[in-house]
ZAZAGU-283837 format. One record per residue: x, y, z of N, C-alpha, C in turn; residue in three letters. Coordinates in pm, 1 decimal. Layout:
<nodes>
- n_xx / n_yy / n_zz / ca_xx / ca_yy / ca_zz / c_xx / c_yy / c_zz / r
- X / Y / Z / X / Y / Z / X / Y / Z / Ala
...
</nodes>
This chain:
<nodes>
- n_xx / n_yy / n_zz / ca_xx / ca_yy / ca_zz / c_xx / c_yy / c_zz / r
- -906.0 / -1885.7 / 725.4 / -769.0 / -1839.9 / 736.5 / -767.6 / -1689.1 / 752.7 / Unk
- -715.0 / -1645.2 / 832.1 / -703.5 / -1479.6 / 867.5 / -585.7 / -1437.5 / 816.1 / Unk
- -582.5 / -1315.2 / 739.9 / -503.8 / -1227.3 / 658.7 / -385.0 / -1159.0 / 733.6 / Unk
- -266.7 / -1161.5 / 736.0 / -195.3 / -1105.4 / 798.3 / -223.9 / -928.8 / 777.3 / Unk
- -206.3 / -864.3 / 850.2 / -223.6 / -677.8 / 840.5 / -109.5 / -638.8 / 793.7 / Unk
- -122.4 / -616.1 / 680.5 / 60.4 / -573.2 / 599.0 / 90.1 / -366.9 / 653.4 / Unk
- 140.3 / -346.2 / 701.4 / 176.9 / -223.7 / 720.4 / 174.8 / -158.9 / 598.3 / Unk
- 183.9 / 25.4 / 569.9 / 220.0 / 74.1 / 504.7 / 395.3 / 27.5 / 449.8 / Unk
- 462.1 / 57.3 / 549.3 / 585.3 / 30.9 / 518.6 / 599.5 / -96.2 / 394.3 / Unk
- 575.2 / -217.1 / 467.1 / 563.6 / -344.9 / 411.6 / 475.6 / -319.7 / 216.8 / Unk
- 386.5 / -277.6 / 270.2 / 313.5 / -252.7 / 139.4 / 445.5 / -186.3 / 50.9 / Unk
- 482.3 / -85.8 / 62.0 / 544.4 / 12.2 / 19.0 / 696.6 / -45.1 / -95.0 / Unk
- 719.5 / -200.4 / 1.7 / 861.8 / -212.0 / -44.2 / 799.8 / -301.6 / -123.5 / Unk
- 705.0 / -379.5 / -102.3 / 687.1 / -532.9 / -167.5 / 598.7 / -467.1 / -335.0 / Unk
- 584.8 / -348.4 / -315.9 / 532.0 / -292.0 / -441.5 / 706.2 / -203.1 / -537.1 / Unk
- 755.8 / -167.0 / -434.1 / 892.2 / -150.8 / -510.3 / 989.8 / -287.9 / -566.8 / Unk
- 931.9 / -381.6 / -473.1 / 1007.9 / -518.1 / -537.8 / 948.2 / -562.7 / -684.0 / Unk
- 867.6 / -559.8 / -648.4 / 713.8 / -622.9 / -802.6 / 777.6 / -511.5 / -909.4 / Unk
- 803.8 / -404.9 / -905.9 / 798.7 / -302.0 / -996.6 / 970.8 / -306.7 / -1053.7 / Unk
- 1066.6 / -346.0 / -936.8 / 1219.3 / -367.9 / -1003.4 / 1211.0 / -494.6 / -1086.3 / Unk
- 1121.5 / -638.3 / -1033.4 / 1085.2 / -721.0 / -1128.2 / 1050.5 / -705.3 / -1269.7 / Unk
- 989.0 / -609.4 / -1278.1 / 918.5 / -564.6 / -1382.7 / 1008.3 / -507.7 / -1465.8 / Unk
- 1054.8 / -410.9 / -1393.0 / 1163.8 / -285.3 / -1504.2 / 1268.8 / -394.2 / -1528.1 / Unk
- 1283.7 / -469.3 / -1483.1 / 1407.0 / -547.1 / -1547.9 / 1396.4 / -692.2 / -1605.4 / Unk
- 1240.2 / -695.7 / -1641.0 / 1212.1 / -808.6 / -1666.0 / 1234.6 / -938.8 / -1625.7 / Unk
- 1189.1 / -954.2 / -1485.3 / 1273.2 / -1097.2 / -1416.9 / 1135.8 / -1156.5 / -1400.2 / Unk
- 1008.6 / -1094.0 / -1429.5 / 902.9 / -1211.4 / -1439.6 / 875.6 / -1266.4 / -1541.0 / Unk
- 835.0 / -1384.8 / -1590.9 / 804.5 / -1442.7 / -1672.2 / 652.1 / -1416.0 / -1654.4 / Unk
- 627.7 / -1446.3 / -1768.0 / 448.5 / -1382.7 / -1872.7 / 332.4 / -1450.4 / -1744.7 / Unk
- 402.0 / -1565.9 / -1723.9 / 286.3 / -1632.9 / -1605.6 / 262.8 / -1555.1 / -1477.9 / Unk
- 321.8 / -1479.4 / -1482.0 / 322.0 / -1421.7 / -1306.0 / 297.6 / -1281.6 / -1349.2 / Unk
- 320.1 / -1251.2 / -1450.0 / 295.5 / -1059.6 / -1481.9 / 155.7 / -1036.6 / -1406.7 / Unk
- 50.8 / -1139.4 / -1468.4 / -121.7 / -1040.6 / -1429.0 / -123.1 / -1073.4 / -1322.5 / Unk
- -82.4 / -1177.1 / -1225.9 / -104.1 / -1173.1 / -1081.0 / -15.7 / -1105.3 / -973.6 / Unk
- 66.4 / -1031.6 / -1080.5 / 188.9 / -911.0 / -966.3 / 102.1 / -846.7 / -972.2 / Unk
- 113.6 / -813.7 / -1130.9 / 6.0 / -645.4 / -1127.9 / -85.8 / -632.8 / -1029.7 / Unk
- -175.6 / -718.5 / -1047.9 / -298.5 / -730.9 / -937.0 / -265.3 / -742.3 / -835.3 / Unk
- -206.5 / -767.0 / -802.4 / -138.4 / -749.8 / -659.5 / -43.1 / -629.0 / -572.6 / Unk
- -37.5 / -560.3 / -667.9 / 31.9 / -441.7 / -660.1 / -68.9 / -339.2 / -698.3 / Unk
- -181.4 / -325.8 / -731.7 / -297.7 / -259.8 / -755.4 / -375.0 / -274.9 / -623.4 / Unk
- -351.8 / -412.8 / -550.1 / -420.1 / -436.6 / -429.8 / -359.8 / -354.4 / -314.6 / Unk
- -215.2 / -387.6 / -318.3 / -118.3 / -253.4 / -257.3 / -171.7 / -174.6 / -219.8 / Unk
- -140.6 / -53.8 / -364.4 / -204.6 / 61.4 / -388.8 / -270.6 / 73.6 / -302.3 / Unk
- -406.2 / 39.1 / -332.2 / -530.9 / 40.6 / -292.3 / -503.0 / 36.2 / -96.8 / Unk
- -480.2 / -23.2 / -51.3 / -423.1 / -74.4 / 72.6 / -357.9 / 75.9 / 103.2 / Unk
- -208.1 / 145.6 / 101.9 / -154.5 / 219.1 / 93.6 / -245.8 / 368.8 / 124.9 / Unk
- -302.8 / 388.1 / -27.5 / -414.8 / 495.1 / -13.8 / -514.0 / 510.3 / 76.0 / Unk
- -571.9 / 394.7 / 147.3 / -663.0 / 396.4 / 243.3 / -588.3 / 421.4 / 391.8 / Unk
- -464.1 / 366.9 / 367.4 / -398.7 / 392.2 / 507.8 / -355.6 / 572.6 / 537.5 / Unk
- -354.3 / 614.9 / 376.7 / -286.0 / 775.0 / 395.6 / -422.0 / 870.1 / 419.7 / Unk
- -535.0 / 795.4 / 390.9 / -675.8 / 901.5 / 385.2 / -686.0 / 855.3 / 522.8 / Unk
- -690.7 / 780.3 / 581.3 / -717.0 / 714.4 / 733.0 / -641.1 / 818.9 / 805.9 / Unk
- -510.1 / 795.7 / 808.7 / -449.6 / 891.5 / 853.5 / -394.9 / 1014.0 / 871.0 / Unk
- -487.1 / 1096.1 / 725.2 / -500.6 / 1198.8 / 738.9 / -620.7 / 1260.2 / 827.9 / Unk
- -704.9 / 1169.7 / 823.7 / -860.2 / 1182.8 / 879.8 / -853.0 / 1187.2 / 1018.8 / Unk
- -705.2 / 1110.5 / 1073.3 / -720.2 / 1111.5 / 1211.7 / -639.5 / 1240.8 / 1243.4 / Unk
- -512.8 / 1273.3 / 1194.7 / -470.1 / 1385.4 / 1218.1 / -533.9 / 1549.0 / 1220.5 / Unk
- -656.0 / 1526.4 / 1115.3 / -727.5 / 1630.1 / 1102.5 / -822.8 / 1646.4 / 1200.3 / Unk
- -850.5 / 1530.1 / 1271.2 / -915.2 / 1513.8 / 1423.3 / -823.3 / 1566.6 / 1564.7 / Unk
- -730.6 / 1534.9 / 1561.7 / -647.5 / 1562.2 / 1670.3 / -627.3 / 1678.8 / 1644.4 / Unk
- -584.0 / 1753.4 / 1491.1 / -563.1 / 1881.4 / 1522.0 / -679.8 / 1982.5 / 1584.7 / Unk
- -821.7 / 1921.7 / 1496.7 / -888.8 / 2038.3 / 1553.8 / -908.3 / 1988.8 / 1704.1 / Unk
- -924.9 / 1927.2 / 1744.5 / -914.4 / 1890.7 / 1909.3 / -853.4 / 1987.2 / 1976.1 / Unk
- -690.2 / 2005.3 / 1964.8 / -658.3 / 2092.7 / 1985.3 / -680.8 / 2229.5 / 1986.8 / Unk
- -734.6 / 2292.9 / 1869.1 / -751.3 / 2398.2 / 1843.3 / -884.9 / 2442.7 / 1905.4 / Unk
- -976.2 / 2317.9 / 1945.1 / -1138.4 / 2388.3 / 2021.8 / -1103.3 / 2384.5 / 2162.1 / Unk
- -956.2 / 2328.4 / 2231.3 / -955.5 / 2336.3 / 2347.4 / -944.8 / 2478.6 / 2432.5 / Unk
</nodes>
């Protein structure tokens, strides 16, 4: 089975959803450790997309700048 590619964006809200769950207590005890973890997976997801894309911007800029 192949993984759908969740965007930053997507990441972004479905970790603000998990977290209004949370602050307002609408999960029950069974589902708490597999949000969390799943919202740690986020994260994780998120951060790699912002170092990625800093890495590429820091490419294009100097590109520019040795032209």
């Amino acid at each position: 089975m192949t993984k759908k590619t969740i965007s930053y964006k997507e990441a972004v809200t479905e970790i603000e959803e998990i977290l209004y769950k949370i602050e307002n207590e609408e999960l029950d005890i069974d589902e708490l450790s597999s949000k969390v973890k799943h919202v740690s997976t986020l994260i994780a997801l998120c951060k790699k997309k912002l170092h990625d894309t800093e890495v590429e911007v820091e490419k294009i800029l100097n590109d520019i700048h040795t032209d």
